[in-house]
N, C-alpha and C positions, 0 to 999 in steps of 0.2 A: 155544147160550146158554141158560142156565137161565131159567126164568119169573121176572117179577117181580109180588110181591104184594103190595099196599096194606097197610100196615106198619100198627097196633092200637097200643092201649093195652098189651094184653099181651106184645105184639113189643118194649117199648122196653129197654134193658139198656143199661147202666154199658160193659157194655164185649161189642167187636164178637164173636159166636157166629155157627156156619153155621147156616143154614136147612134147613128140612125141602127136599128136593128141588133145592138151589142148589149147583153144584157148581163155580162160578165162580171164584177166587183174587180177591182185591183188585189192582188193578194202582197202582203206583208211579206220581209224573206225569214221572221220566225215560224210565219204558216207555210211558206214553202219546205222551210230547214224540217218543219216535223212532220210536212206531209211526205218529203224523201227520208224518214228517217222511218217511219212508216210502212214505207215502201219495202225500203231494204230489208227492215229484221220479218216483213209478213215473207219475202222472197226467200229469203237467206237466213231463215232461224235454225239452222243447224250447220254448221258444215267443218272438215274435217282439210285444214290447209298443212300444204307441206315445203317446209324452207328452210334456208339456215339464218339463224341468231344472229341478229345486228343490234347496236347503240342499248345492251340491255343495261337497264340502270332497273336498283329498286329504291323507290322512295321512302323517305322516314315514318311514313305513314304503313308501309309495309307491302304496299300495289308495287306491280312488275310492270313495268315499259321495256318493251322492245320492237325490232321490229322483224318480219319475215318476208324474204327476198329470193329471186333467184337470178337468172342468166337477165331476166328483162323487165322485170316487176317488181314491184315493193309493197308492202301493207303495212298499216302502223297494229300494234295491238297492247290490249293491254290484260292484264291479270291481277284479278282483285286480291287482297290480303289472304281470305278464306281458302282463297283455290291456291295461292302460294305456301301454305303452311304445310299444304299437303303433297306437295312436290316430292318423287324420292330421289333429288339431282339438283345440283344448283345450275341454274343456267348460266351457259357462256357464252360470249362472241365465237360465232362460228360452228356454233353445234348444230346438228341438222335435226329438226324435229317435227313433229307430226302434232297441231296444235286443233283441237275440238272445240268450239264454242257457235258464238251467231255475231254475223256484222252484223253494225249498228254505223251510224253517222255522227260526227262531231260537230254539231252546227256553229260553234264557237270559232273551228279554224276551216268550214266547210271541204271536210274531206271525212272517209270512211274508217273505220278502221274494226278488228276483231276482237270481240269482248272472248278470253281462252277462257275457259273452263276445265281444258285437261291438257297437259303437254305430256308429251312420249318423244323418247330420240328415236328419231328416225333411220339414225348414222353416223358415223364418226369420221371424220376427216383421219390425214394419217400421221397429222403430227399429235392430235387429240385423242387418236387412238393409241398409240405410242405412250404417252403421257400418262394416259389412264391404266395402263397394263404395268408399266414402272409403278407407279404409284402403289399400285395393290398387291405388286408383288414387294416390294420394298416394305409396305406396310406389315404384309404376312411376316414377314424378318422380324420382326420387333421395332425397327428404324424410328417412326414415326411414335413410339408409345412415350405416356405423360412421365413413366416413371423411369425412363432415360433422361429426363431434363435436369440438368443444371441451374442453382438459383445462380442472379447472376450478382456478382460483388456489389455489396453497396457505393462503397469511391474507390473507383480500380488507381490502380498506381500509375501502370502503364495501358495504353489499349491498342492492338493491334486493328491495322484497318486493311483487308483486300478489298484493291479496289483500281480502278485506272488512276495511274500518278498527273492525268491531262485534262481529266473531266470536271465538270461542276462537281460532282457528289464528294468528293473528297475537302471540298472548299468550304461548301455548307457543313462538312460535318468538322472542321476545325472552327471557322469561325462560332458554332453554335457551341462548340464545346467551352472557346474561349468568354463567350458569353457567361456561361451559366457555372463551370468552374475549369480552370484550365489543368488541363492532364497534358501528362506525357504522351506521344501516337508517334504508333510506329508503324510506315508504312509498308508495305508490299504489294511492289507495282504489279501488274499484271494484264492482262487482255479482257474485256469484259465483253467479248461479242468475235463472233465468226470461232475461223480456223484456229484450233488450240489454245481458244480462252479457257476450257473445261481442265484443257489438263494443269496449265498454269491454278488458275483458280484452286482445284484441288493440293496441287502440290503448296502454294503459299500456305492453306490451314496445315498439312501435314510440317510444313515447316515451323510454323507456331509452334506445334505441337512438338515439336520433337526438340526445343530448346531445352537444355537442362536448368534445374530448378537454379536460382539467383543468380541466373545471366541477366546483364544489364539490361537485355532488348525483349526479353520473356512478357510478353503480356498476360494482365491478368483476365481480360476479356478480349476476345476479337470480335469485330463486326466484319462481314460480308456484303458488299455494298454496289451499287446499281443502280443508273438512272433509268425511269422509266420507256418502254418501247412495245412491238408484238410481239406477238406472242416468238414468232422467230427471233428475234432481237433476246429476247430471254432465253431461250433454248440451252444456254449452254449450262446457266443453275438448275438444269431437269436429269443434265447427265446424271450417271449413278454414280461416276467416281466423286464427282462433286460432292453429291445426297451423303456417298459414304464417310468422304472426310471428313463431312461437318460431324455428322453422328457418330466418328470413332474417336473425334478432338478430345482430348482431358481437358482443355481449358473452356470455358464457358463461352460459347457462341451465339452469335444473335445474325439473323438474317435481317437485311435493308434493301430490298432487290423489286426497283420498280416503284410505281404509284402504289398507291392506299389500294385500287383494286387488282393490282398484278398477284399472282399465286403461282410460287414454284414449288418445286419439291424440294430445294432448300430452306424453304421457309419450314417445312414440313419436321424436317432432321434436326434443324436449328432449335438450339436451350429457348430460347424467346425470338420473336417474329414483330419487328417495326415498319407499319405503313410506310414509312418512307426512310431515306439517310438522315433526313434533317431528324427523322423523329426519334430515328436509332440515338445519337448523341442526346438525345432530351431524354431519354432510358438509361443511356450506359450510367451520368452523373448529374448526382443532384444540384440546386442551385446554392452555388455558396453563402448567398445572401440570404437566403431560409436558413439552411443550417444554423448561419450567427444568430439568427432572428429566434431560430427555435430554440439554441443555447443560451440564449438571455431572457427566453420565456422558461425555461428549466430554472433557471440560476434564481430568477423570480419566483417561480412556484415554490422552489427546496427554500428559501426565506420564509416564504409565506406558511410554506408547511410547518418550520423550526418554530417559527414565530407564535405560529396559531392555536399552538396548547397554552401559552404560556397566556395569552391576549382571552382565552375562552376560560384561562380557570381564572384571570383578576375579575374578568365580568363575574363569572360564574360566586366566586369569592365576595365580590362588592354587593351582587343578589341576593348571596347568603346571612352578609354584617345588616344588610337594609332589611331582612325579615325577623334577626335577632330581636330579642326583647331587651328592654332598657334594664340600667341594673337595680335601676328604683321598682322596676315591673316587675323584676326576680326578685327582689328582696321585701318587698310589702307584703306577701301573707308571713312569712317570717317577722317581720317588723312587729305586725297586728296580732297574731300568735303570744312575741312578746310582751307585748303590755298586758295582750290578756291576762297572761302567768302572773306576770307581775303584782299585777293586781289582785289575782287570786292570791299571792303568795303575801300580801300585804294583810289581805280578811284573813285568811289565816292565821296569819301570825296574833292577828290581834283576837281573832275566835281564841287561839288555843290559852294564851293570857288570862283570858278572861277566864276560861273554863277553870284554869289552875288556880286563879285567885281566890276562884267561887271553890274548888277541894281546899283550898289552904284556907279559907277560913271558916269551913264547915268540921277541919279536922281542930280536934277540940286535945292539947297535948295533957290530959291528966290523969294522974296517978292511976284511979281507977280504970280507966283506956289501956294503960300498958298491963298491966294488972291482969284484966282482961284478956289481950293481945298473948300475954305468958300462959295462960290457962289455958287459950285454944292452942297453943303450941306443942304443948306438955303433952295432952288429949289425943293430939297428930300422931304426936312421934311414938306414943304410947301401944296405936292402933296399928303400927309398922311391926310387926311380928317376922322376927329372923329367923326358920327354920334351916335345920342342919339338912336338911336333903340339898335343899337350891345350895350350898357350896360341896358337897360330898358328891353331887351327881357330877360338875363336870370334873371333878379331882378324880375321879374312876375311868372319867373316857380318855383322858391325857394318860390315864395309866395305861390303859389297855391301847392306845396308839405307840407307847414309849416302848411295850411288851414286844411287841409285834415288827416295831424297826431292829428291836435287840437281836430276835430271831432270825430276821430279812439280812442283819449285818453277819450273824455269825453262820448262815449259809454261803454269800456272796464272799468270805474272807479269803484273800487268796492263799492261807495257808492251810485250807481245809481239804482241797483234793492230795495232800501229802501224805495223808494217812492210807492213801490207795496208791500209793509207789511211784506218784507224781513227784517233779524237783522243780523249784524255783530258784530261776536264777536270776543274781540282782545283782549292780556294778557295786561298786566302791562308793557312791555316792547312795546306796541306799533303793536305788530306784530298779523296778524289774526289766527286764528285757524279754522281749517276745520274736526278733527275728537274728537270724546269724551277722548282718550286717554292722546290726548296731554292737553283737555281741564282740566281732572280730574291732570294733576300734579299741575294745581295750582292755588294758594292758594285764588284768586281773579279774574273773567272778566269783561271787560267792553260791554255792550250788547249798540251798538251803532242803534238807531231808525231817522226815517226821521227825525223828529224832535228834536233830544237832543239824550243824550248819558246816560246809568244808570250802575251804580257800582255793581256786585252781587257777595255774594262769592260761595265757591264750599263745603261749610263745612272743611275747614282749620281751625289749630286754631288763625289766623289771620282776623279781623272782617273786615270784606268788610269796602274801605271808603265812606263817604258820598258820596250819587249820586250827578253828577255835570251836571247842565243845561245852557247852553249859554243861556244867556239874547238876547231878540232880543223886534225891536221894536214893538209896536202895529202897526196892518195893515202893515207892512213889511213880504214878504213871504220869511221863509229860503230859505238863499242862503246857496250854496251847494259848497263844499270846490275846491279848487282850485285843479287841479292834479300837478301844478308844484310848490304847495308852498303856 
């Protein structure tokens, strides 16, 4: 490096010249910025810092900013997406940790800062330790689990609000409400910070809860609410009587406690958890002016729905008439069909004429022709030979089917089993009877035996008539009735 020499009056110039013996170039501060940045990671490419969590934001992009500090120093750092995925802890303000990477320089705001690579807690504060032992013991309880949650009403009727009756939070959350659809809210003042905000706090949910069903001031949702602050400033939604009202409420609760980045343990217990109060009221109800907007797109659609069979069968109907054939197009092979016939039936007619005209006058009507005509007739008929078999044969087989139903009739006759000490018995009209039922309606039977017939009655008060016996001769054996009569 060239010497430097206490610069004169006579050394000063308008504009930069080399020096007598300076052989140095001017350096650029991008060449400086990356010869210190150079510098640093060849010095410091590993090292293993120990501080607590300050300003930790993570960006959209998914990188971690924070910074590490202690009683007298500060370092910026940062942690890329990759090494953040792999975190087993989310990082907070205030946590003490043990962070592994290499500085490196930011030449853009000329300061240093550590590229992490691995974060480990080094220690826990003791209200962060505190915090963290509730948590996981409350969680062990079931407190925290998804299927204790409550959905929360679509448009609550009423909605209860704990919250301070002085503060902004409760302003924003009527005003936003009144914006978007105005509900009924029912306050419960309370302490939201210091000495016995916890127990207030809890006891406001347990009073919620403990209204009986169609009291006028019963909310159908309650919100929990809180403007943002530190972590001490939030401390009293961490208590456990707190965590436990929310999580023992029957009515559906939503935690609003703090910023978008605040985290309590009632957010934890809570049915639903809103970044802020303003955004709780943008949850608890919807906007009215959708609803109407969506009710007239409904009202729209069930038209359009009703409408659109009727609108897709005239299309559908009008595509059908437009591919129909004409009824000239349907009727012409018919049409052409006809004349054919027609015409056929015309040659015909005059064919069969002519043919006739041409026999009628080729038939010649004279004596000798008929004459003729009787000879071959005579000849005919002469040749017809009537043997007496062809009518004798089937007069034999009528006899013998006639024989045979005589014989069929006079076994089937019902007075034939009476010659074996069988009796028939028939009413007064003639007709037989086969079961006691019929026989009991009436009033007289005839009990018909091989030999003669006898009158009995049934105990009617009509007196049986005298029995009646066919006369028959001496040495004559009954004959037995005829079946045809």
């Amino acid at each position: 490096m060239a010497d430097h020499f206490p610069s004169t009056a006579d050394d000063a110039s308008l504009v930069a010249k080399g020096r007598t013996g300076d052989n140095a170039e001017p350096l650029t501060v991008s060449e400086i910025s990356q010869a210190l940045k150079r510098t640093v990671e060849d010095r410091f490419g590993f090292v293993r810092l120990r501080g607590e969590l300050s300003g930790v934001k993570r960006a959209a992009s998914g990188h971690l900013y924070c910074a590490l500090k202690d009683e007298k120093a500060v370092i910026d750092g940062v942690m890329w997406r990759g090494n953040t995925e792999r975190l087993p802890f989310a990082p907070e303000d205030g946590l003490e940790v043990v962070a592994s990477g290499k500085l490196t320089t930011y030449p853009g705001r000329s300061k240093y800062q550590i590229v992490i690579e691995r974060m480990e807690l080094a220690g826990e504060g003791a209200l962060l330790a505190l915090l963290e032992k509730t948590r996981a013991r409350l969680a062990a309880e079931g407190l925290f689990d998804a299927g204790r949650k409550q959905p929360l009403p679509f448009l609550p009727r009423t909605i209860g609000v704990v919250t301070s009756p002085t503060g902004a939070v409760i302003r924003d959350i009527l005003h936003r409400l009144a914006d978007r659809f105005p509900t009924r809210v029912v306050v419960w003042p309370v302490l939201v910070q210091g000495q016995g905000a916890a127990a207030q706090v809890a006891g406001a949910v347990r009073g919620f809860a403990a209204m009986p069903e169609g009291h006028p001031d019963r909310p159908d949702l309650v919100i929990v609410a809180r403007g943002g602050g530190s972590i001490e400033d939030l401390w009293s939604f961490n208590e456990e009587e707190v965590v436990r009202a929310i999580a023992d409420c029957p009515i559906p609760t939503m935690s609003a406690v703090g910023h978008e980045t605040d985290t309590t343990l009632a957010d934890y217990a809570a049915d639903r958890r809103a970044p802020t109060p303003t955004a709780a009221a943008e949850i608890a109800v919807p906007v009215r002016a959708e609803l109407a907007a969506t009710l007239k797109d409904f009202e729209g659609r069930k038209e359009r729905a009703i409408l659109r069979p009727v609108q897709l069968g005239r299309e559908r109907l009008e595509a059908r008439v437009q591919r129909l054939p004409t009824r000239e197009a349907l009727l012409q092979p018919q049409a052409q069909r006809l004349d054919d016939l027609a015409e056929r039936l015309r040659r015909g007619l005059r064919d069969r004429a002519a043919q006739g005209r041409e026999r009628l006058g080729n038939l010649r009507l004279s004596p000798a022709a008929l004459d003729r005509n009787l000879r071959e007739a005579r000849r005919a008929l002469a040749g017809q030979k009537l043997v007496p078999a062809l009518v004798e044969r089937p007069l034999a087989e009528r006899r013998e089917r006639l024989a045979a139903l005589a014989r069929l009739a006079e076994q089937l006759h019902p007075d034939r089993p009476l010659a074996r000490g069988y009796v028939r018995v028939t009413g007064p009209d003639g007709r037989t009877i086969t079961d006691r039922a019929a026989a009991a309606q009436e009033a007289s039977l005839t009990l018909k035996f091989r030999d003669g017939e006898l009158e009995v009655g049934t105990g009617g008060d009509t007196p049986p008539p005298a029995p009646r016996r066919k006369p028959r001769k001496s040495g004559t054996p009954p004959k037995q009735d005829d079946l045809f009569g």
